[in-house]
N, C-alpha and C positions, 0 to 999 in steps of 0.2 A: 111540796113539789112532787108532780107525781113523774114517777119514770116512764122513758119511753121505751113500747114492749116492738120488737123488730117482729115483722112479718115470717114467716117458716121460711128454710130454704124450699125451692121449687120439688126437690124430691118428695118434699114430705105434704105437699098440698092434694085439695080432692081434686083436681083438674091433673094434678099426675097421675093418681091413684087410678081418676077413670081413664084413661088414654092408657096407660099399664097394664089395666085390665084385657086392653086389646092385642096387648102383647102376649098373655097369658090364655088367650083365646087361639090365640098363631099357634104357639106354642104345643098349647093339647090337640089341636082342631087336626094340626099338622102330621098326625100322625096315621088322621084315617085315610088318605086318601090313598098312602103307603101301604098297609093292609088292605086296604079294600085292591088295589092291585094283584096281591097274593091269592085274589080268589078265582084267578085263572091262570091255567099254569104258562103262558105265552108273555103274561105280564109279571110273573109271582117273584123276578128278583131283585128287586125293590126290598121286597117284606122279607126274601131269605136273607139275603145278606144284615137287613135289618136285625134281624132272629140272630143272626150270627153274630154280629156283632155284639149285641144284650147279652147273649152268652160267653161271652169273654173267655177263652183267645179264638180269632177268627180261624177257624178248623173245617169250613164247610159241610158238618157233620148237623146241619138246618138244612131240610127241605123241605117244599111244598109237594112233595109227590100226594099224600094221603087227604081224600076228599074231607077228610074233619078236622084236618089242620087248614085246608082253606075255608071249611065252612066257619072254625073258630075268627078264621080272618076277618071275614065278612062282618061277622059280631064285635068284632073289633075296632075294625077301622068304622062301623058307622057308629055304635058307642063315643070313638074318639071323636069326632065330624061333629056329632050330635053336641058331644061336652060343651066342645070348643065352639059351633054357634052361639050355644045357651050363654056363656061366659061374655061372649061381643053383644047379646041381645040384652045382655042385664048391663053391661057397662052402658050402653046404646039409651033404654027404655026405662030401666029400673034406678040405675045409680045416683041419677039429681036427685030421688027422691028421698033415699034411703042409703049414703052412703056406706056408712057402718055395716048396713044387715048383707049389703052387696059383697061389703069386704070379707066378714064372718062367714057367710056360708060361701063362696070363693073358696078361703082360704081350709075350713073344715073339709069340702071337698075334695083340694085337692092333699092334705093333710090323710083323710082318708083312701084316697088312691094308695099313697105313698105307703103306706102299713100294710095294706091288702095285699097288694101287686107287690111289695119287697117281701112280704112271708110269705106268697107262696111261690116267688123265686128260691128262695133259699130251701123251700120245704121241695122244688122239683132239681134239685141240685143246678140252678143257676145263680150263685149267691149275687157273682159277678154283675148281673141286672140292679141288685138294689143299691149297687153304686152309684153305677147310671141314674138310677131312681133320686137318687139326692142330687143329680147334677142340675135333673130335670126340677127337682121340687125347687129346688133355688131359685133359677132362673124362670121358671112358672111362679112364685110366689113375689121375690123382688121386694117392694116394699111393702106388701099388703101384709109380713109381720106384724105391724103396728098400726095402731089407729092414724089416720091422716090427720096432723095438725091444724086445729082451725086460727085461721089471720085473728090479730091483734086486735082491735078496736077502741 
């Protein structure tokens, strides 16, 4: 007699995984258009208050006065723009193909932001940011922890 194996729940399928991915594409993507504002000073409080708030407690002791704190912005927000395209384009183009390699480099990504970007908050004395940083990885990463369960057969 053989058993019968139940199909995964819905979280853990690749049709969640890729539709997730576009979550995590919102997610990073959502951050450039916020900085890229900071790169004029008419528009730049968006990205201060943003700054302010990553630095934990809101002190307004962020500004955009200095042309290389907007020009970092610029680098910033299209980096972020850029990420979070590539992220919707690979779930979009890339993922039927290649679920797994989609999910691994995803998730090493943004794995790698999260080390980078949280040491050198703590190395500029904003430790405060690499909390934030874990609030973000979470919620950017979701179920792509784990490999997507494949259906029963």
């Amino acid at each position: 007699m053989s058993e019968h194996k139940k199909n995964p729940p819905v979280y853990r399928t690749e049709k969640f995984y890729k539709s997730y991915l576009k979550v995590t594409a919102i997610i990073v993507g959502s951050f450039g258009p916020v900085f890229f504002l900071g790169t004029m000073m008419d528009t730049s409080e968006p990205a201060r208050w943003t700054l302010d708030l990553l630095s934990w407690p809101l002190d307004y002791k962020q500004d955009y006065n200095a042309p290389t704190t907007r020009f970092l912005s610029a680098l910033t927000g299209g980096f972020l723009f850029g990420w979070g395209v590539m992220i919707w384009c690979l779930s979009v183009w890339v993922y039927d193909k290649t679920p797994e390699f989609v999910r691994r480099s995803v998730l090493i990504g943004l794995l790698s932001w999260f080390v980078l970007d949280s040491a050198g908050s703590i190395a500029s004395s904003n430790a405060s940011n690499a909390f934030f940083n874990m609030i973000v990885l979470v919620l950017a990463v979701g179920p792509l922890w784990i490999p997507a369960a494949r259906p029963h057969r």
